[in-house]
N, CA, C and O of each residue as an XYZ file, in Angstrom:
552
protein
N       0.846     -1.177      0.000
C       0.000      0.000      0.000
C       0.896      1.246      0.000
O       1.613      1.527      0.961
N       0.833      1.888     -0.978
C       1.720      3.490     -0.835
C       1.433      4.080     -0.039
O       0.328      3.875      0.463
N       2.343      5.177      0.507
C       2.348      5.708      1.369
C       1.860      6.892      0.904
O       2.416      7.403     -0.067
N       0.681      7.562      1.546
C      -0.212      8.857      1.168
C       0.407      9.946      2.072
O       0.147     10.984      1.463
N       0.870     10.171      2.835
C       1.204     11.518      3.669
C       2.714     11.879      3.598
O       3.309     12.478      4.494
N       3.438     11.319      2.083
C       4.681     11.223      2.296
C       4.598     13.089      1.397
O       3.934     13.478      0.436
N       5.513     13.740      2.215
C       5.366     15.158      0.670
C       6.447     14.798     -0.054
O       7.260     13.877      0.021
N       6.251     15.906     -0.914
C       6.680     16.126     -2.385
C       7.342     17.181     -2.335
O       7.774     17.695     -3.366
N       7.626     17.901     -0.671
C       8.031     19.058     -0.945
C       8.481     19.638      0.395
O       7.717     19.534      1.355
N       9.710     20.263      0.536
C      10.460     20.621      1.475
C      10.160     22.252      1.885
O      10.035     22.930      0.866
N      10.038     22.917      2.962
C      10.112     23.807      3.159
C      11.402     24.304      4.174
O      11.729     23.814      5.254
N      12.015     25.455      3.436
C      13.417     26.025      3.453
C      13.378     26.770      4.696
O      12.440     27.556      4.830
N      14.394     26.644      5.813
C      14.426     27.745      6.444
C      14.651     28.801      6.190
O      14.987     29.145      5.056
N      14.443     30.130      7.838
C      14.615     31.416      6.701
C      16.099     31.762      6.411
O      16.276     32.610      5.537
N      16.980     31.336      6.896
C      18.775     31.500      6.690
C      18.924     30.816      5.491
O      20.040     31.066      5.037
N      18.087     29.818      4.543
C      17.989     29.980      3.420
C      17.336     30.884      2.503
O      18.038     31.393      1.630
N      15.875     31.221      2.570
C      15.348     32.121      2.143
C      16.087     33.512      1.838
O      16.532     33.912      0.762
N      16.088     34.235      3.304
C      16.621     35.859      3.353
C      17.990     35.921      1.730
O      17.876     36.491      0.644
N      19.059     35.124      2.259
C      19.884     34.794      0.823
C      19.622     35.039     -0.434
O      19.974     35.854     -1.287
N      18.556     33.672     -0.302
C      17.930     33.847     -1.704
C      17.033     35.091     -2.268
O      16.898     35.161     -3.490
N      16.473     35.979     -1.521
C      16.127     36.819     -1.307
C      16.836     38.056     -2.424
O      16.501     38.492     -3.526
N      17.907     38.309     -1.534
C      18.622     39.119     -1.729
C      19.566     39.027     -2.976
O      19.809     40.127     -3.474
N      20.099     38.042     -3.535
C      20.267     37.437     -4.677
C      19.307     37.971     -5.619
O      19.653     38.859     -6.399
N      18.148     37.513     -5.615
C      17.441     37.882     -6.591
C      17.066     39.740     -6.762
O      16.882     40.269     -7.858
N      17.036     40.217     -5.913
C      16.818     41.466     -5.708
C      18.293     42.049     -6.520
O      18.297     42.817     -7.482
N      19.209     41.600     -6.012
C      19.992     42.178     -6.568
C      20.219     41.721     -8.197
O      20.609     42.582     -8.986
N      20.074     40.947     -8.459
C      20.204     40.266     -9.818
C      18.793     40.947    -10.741
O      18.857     41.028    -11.968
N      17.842     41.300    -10.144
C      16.508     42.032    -11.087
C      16.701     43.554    -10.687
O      16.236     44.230    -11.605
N      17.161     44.292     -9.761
C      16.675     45.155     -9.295
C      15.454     45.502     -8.471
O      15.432     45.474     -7.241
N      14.176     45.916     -9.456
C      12.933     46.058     -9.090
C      12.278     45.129     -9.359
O      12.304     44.652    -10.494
N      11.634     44.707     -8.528
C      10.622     43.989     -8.667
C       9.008     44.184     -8.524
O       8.690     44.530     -7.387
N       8.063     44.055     -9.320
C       6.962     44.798     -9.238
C       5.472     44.039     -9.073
O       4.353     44.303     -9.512
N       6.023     42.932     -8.199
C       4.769     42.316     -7.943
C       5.387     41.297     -6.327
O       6.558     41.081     -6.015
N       4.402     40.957     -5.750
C       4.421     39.432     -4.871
C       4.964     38.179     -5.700
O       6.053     37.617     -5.819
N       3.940     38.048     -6.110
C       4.012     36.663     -7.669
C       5.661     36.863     -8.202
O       6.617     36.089     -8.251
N       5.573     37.532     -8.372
C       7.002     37.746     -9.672
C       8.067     37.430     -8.324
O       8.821     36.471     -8.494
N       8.164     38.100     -7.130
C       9.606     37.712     -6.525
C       9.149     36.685     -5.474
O      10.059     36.257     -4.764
N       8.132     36.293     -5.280
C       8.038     34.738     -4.757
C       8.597     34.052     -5.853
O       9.665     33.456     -5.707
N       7.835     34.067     -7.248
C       8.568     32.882     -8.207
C      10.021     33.032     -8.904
O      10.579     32.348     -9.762
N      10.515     34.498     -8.016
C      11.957     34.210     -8.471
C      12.875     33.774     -7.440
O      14.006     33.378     -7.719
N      12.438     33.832     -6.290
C      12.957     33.484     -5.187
C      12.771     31.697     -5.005
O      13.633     30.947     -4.548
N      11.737     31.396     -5.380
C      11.476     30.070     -6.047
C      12.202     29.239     -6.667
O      12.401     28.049     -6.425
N      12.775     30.192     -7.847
C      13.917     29.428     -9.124
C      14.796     29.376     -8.109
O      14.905     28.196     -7.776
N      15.502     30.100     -7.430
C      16.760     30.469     -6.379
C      16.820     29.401     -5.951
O      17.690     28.589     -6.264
N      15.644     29.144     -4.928
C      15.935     27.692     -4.257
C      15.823     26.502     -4.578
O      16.108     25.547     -3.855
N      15.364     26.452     -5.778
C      15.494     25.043     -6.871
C      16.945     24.741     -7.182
O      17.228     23.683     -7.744
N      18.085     25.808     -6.770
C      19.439     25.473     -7.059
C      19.841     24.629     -5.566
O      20.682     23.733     -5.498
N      19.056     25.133     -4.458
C      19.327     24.667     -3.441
C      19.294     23.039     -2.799
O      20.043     22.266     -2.202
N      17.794     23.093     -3.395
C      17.317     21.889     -3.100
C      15.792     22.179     -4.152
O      15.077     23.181     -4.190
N      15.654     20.562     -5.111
C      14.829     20.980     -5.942
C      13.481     20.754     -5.457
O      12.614     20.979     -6.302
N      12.979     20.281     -4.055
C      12.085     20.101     -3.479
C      11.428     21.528     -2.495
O      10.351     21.658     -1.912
N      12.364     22.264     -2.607
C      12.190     23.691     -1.959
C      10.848     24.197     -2.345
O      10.523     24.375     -3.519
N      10.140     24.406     -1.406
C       8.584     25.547     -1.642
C       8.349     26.536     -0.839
O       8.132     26.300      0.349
N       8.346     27.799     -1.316
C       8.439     28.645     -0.393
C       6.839     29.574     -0.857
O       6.547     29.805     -2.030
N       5.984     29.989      0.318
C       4.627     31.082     -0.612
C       4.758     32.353     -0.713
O       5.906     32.606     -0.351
N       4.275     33.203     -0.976
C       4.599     34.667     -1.788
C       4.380     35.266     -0.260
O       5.127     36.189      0.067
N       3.467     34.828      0.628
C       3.563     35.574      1.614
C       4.490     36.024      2.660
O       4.752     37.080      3.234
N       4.879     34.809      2.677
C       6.278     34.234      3.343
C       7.395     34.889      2.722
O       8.099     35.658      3.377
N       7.643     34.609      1.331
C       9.050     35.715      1.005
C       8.672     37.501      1.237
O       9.453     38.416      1.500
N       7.572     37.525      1.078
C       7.177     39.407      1.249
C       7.031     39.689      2.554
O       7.109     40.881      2.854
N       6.816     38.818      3.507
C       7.128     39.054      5.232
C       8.780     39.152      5.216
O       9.390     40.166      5.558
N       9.367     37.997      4.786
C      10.360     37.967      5.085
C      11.238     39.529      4.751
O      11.643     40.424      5.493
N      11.283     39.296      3.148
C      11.696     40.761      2.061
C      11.185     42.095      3.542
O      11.969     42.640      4.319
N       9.998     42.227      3.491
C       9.385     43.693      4.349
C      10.797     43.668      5.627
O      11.582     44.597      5.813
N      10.787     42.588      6.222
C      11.288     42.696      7.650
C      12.985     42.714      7.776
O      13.605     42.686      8.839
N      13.528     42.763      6.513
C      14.352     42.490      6.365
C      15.187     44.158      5.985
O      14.575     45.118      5.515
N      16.566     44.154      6.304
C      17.554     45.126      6.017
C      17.830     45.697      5.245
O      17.973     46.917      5.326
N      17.994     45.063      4.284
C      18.243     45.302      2.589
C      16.848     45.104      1.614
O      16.777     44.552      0.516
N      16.351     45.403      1.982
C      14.927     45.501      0.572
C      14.275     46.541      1.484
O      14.123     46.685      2.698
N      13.889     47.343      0.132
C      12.850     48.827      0.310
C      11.599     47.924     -0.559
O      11.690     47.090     -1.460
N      10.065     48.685      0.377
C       9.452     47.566     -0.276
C       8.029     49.080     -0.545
O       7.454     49.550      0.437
N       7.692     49.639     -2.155
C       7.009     50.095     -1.987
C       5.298     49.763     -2.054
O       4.903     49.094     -3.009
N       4.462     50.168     -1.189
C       3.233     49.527     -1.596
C       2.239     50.664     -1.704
O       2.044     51.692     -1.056
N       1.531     49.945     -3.051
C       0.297     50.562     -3.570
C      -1.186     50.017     -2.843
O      -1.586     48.889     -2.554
N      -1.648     51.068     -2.733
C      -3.177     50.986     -1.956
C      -4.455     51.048     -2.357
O      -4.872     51.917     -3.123
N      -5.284     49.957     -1.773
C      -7.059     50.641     -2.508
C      -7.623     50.780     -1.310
O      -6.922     50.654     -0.306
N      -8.621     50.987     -1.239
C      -9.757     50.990     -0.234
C     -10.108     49.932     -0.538
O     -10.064     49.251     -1.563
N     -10.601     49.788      0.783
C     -11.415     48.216      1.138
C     -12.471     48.591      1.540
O     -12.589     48.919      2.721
N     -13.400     48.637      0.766
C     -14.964     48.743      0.720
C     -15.558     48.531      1.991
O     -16.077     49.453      2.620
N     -15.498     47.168      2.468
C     -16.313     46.567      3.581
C     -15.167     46.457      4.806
O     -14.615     45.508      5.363
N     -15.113     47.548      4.903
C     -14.144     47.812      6.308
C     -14.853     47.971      7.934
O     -14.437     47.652      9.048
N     -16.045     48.586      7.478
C     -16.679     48.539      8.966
C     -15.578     48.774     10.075
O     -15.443     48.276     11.192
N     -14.707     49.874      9.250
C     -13.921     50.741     10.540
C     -13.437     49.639     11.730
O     -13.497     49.918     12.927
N     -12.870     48.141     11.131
C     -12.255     47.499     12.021
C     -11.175     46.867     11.331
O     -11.387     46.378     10.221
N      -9.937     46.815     11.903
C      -8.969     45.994     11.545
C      -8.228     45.708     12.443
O      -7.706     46.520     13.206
N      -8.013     43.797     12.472
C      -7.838     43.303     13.046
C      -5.838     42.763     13.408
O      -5.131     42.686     14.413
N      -5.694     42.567     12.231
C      -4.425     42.666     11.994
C      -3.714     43.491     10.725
O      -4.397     43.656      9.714
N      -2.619     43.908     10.759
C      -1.811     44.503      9.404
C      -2.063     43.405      8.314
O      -1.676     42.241      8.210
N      -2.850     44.203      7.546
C      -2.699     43.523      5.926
C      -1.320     43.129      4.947
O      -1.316     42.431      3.933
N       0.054     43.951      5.732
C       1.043     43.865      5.144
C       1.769     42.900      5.611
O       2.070     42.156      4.677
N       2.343     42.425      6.926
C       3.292     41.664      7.737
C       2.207     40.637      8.785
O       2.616     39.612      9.329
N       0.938     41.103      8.903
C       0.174     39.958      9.524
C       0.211     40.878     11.613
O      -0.505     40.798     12.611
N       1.313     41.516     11.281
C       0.964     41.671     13.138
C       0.126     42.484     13.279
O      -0.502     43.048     12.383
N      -0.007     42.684     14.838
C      -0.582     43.368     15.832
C      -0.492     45.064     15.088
O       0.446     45.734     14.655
N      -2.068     45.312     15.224
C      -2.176     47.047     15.154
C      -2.787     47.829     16.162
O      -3.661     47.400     16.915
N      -2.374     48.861     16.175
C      -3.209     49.852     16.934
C      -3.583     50.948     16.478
O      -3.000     51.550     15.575
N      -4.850     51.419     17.200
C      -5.785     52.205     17.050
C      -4.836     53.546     16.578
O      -3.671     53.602     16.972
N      -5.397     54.614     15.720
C      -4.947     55.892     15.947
C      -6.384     56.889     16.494
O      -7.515     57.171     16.099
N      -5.456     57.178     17.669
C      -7.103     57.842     18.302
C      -6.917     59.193     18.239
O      -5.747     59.473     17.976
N      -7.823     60.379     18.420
C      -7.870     61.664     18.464
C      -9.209     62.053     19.710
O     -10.231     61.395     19.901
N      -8.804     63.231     20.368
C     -10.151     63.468     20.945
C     -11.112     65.008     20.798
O     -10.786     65.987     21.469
N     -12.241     65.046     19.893
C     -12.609     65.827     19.470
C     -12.806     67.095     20.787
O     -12.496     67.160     21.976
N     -13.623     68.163     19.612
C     -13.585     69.466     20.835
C     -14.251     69.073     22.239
O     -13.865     69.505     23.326
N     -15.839     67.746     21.940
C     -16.218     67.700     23.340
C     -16.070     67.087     23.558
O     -17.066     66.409     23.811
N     -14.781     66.446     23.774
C     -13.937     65.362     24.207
C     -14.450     63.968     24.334
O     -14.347     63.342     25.389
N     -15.155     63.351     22.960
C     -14.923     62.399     22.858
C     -13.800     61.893     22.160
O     -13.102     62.665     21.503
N     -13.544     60.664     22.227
C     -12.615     59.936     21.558
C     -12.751     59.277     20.738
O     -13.530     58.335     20.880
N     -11.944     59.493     19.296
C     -13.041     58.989     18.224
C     -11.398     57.858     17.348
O     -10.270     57.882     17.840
N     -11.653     57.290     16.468
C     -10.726     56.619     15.891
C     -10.259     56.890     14.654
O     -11.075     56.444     13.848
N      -9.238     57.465     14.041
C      -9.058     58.183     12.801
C      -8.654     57.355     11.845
O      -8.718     57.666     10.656
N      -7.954     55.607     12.495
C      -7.596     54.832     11.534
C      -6.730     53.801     12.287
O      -7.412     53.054     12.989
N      -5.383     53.566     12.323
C      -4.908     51.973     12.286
C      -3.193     52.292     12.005
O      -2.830     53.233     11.300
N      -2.350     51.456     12.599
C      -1.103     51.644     12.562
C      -0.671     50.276     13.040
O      -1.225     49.722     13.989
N       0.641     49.579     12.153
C       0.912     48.409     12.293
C       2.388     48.642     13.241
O       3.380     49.319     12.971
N       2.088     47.812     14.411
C       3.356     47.764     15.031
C       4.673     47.247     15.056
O       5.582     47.432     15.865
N       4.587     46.249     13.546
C       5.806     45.841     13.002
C       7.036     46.410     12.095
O       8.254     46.421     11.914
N       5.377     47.013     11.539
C       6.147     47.850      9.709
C       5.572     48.658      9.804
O       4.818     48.930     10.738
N       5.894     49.562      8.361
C       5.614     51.046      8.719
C       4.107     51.007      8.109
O       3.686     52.127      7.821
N       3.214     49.927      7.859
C       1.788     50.220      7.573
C       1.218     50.563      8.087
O       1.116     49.989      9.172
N       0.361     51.715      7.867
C      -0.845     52.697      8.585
C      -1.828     53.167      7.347
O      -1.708     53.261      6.126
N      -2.737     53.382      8.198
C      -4.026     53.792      7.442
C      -5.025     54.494      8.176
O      -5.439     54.240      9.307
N      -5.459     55.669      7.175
C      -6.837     56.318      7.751
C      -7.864     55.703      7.171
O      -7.855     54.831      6.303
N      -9.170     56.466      7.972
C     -10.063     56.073      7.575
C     -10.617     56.524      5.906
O     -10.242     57.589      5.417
N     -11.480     55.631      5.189
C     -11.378     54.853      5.133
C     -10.648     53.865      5.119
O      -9.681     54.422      4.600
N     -10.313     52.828      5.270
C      -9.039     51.947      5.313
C      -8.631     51.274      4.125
O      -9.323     50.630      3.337
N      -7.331     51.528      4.106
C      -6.707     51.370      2.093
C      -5.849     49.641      2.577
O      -5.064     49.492      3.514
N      -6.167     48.910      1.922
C      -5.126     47.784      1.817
C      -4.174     47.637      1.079
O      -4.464     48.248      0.051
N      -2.685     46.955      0.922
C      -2.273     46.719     -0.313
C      -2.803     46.190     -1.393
O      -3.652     45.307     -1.268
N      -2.335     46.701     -2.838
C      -2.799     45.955     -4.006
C      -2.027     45.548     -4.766
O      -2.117     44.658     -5.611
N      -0.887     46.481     -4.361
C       0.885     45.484     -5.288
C       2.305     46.539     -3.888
O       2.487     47.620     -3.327
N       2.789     45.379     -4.026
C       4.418     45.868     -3.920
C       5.077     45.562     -4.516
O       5.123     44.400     -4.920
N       6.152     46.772     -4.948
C       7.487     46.461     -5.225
C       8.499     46.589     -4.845
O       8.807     47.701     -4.417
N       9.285     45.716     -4.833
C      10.622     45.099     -4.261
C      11.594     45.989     -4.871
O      11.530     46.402     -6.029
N      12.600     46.289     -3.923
C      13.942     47.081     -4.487
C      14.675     46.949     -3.762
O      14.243     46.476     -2.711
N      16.033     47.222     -3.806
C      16.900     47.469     -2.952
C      17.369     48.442     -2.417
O      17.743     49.407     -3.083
N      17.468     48.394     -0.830
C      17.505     49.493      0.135
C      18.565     50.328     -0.592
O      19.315     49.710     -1.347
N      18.700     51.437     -0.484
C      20.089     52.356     -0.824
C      20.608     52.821      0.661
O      20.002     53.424      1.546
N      21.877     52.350      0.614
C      22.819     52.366      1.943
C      23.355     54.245      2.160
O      24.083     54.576      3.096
Protein backbone atom coordinates (compact mmCIF):
# COMPACT_ATOMS: atom_id res chain seq x y z
CA UNK A 1 0.00 0.00 0.00
CA UNK A 2 1.72 3.49 -0.84
CA UNK A 3 2.35 5.71 1.37
CA UNK A 4 -0.21 8.86 1.17
CA UNK A 5 1.20 11.52 3.67
CA UNK A 6 4.68 11.22 2.30
CA UNK A 7 5.37 15.16 0.67
CA UNK A 8 6.68 16.13 -2.39
CA UNK A 9 8.03 19.06 -0.94
CA UNK A 10 10.46 20.62 1.47
CA UNK A 11 10.11 23.81 3.16
CA UNK A 12 13.42 26.02 3.45
CA UNK A 13 14.43 27.74 6.44
CA UNK A 14 14.62 31.42 6.70
CA UNK A 15 18.78 31.50 6.69
CA UNK A 16 17.99 29.98 3.42
CA UNK A 17 15.35 32.12 2.14
CA UNK A 18 16.62 35.86 3.35
CA UNK A 19 19.88 34.79 0.82
CA UNK A 20 17.93 33.85 -1.70
CA UNK A 21 16.13 36.82 -1.31
CA UNK A 22 18.62 39.12 -1.73
CA UNK A 23 20.27 37.44 -4.68
CA UNK A 24 17.44 37.88 -6.59
CA UNK A 25 16.82 41.47 -5.71
CA UNK A 26 19.99 42.18 -6.57
CA UNK A 27 20.20 40.27 -9.82
CA UNK A 28 16.51 42.03 -11.09
CA UNK A 29 16.67 45.16 -9.30
CA UNK A 30 12.93 46.06 -9.09
CA UNK A 31 10.62 43.99 -8.67
CA UNK A 32 6.96 44.80 -9.24
CA UNK A 33 4.77 42.32 -7.94
CA UNK A 34 4.42 39.43 -4.87
CA UNK A 35 4.01 36.66 -7.67
CA UNK A 36 7.00 37.75 -9.67
CA UNK A 37 9.61 37.71 -6.53
CA UNK A 38 8.04 34.74 -4.76
CA UNK A 39 8.57 32.88 -8.21
CA UNK A 40 11.96 34.21 -8.47
CA UNK A 41 12.96 33.48 -5.19
CA UNK A 42 11.48 30.07 -6.05
CA UNK A 43 13.92 29.43 -9.12
CA UNK A 44 16.76 30.47 -6.38
CA UNK A 45 15.93 27.69 -4.26
CA UNK A 46 15.49 25.04 -6.87
CA UNK A 47 19.44 25.47 -7.06
CA UNK A 48 19.33 24.67 -3.44
CA UNK A 49 17.32 21.89 -3.10
CA UNK A 50 14.83 20.98 -5.94
CA UNK A 51 12.09 20.10 -3.48
CA UNK A 52 12.19 23.69 -1.96
CA UNK A 53 8.58 25.55 -1.64
CA UNK A 54 8.44 28.64 -0.39
CA UNK A 55 4.63 31.08 -0.61
CA UNK A 56 4.60 34.67 -1.79
CA UNK A 57 3.56 35.57 1.61
CA UNK A 58 6.28 34.23 3.34
CA UNK A 59 9.05 35.72 1.00
CA UNK A 60 7.18 39.41 1.25
CA UNK A 61 7.13 39.05 5.23
CA UNK A 62 10.36 37.97 5.09
CA UNK A 63 11.70 40.76 2.06
CA UNK A 64 9.39 43.69 4.35
CA UNK A 65 11.29 42.70 7.65
CA UNK A 66 14.35 42.49 6.36
CA UNK A 67 17.55 45.13 6.02
CA UNK A 68 18.24 45.30 2.59
CA UNK A 69 14.93 45.50 0.57
CA UNK A 70 12.85 48.83 0.31
CA UNK A 71 9.45 47.57 -0.28
CA UNK A 72 7.01 50.10 -1.99
CA UNK A 73 3.23 49.53 -1.60
CA UNK A 74 0.30 50.56 -3.57
CA UNK A 75 -3.18 50.99 -1.96
CA UNK A 76 -7.06 50.64 -2.51
CA UNK A 77 -9.76 50.99 -0.23
CA UNK A 78 -11.41 48.22 1.14
CA UNK A 79 -14.96 48.74 0.72
CA UNK A 80 -16.31 46.57 3.58
CA UNK A 81 -14.14 47.81 6.31
CA UNK A 82 -16.68 48.54 8.97
CA UNK A 83 -13.92 50.74 10.54
CA UNK A 84 -12.26 47.50 12.02
CA UNK A 85 -8.97 45.99 11.54
CA UNK A 86 -7.84 43.30 13.05
CA UNK A 87 -4.42 42.67 11.99
CA UNK A 88 -1.81 44.50 9.40
CA UNK A 89 -2.70 43.52 5.93
CA UNK A 90 1.04 43.86 5.14
CA UNK A 91 3.29 41.66 7.74
CA UNK A 92 0.17 39.96 9.52
CA UNK A 93 0.96 41.67 13.14
CA UNK A 94 -0.58 43.37 15.83
CA UNK A 95 -2.18 47.05 15.15
CA UNK A 96 -3.21 49.85 16.93
CA UNK A 97 -5.78 52.20 17.05
CA UNK A 98 -4.95 55.89 15.95
CA UNK A 99 -7.10 57.84 18.30
CA UNK A 100 -7.87 61.66 18.46
CA UNK A 101 -10.15 63.47 20.94
CA UNK A 102 -12.61 65.83 19.47
CA UNK A 103 -13.59 69.47 20.84
CA UNK A 104 -16.22 67.70 23.34
CA UNK A 105 -13.94 65.36 24.21
CA UNK A 106 -14.92 62.40 22.86
CA UNK A 107 -12.62 59.94 21.56
CA UNK A 108 -13.04 58.99 18.22
CA UNK A 109 -10.73 56.62 15.89
CA UNK A 110 -9.06 58.18 12.80
CA UNK A 111 -7.60 54.83 11.53
CA UNK A 112 -4.91 51.97 12.29
CA UNK A 113 -1.10 51.64 12.56
CA UNK A 114 0.91 48.41 12.29
CA UNK A 115 3.36 47.76 15.03
CA UNK A 116 5.81 45.84 13.00
CA UNK A 117 6.15 47.85 9.71
CA UNK A 118 5.61 51.05 8.72
CA UNK A 119 1.79 50.22 7.57
CA UNK A 120 -0.85 52.70 8.59
CA UNK A 121 -4.03 53.79 7.44
CA UNK A 122 -6.84 56.32 7.75
CA UNK A 123 -10.06 56.07 7.57
CA UNK A 124 -11.38 54.85 5.13
CA UNK A 125 -9.04 51.95 5.31
CA UNK A 126 -6.71 51.37 2.09
CA UNK A 127 -5.13 47.78 1.82
CA UNK A 128 -2.27 46.72 -0.31
CA UNK A 129 -2.80 45.95 -4.01
CA UNK A 130 0.89 45.48 -5.29
CA UNK A 131 4.42 45.87 -3.92
CA UNK A 132 7.49 46.46 -5.23
CA UNK A 133 10.62 45.10 -4.26
CA UNK A 134 13.94 47.08 -4.49
CA UNK A 135 16.90 47.47 -2.95
CA UNK A 136 17.51 49.49 0.13
CA UNK A 137 20.09 52.36 -0.82
CA UNK A 138 22.82 52.37 1.94
Amino acid sequence: MPNKTKKHYKIPEDENVLPAIQRVILRHGTINSQRQLKQFVQNELKGLNPLYQVGGVRVRTLAIRSKFIQCEIKYRTWPDHKNKLKRCPVCDGSVSKIKNRTLLGEVITLGFKCTNCPYNTYLPIKIPARYIFSARRI
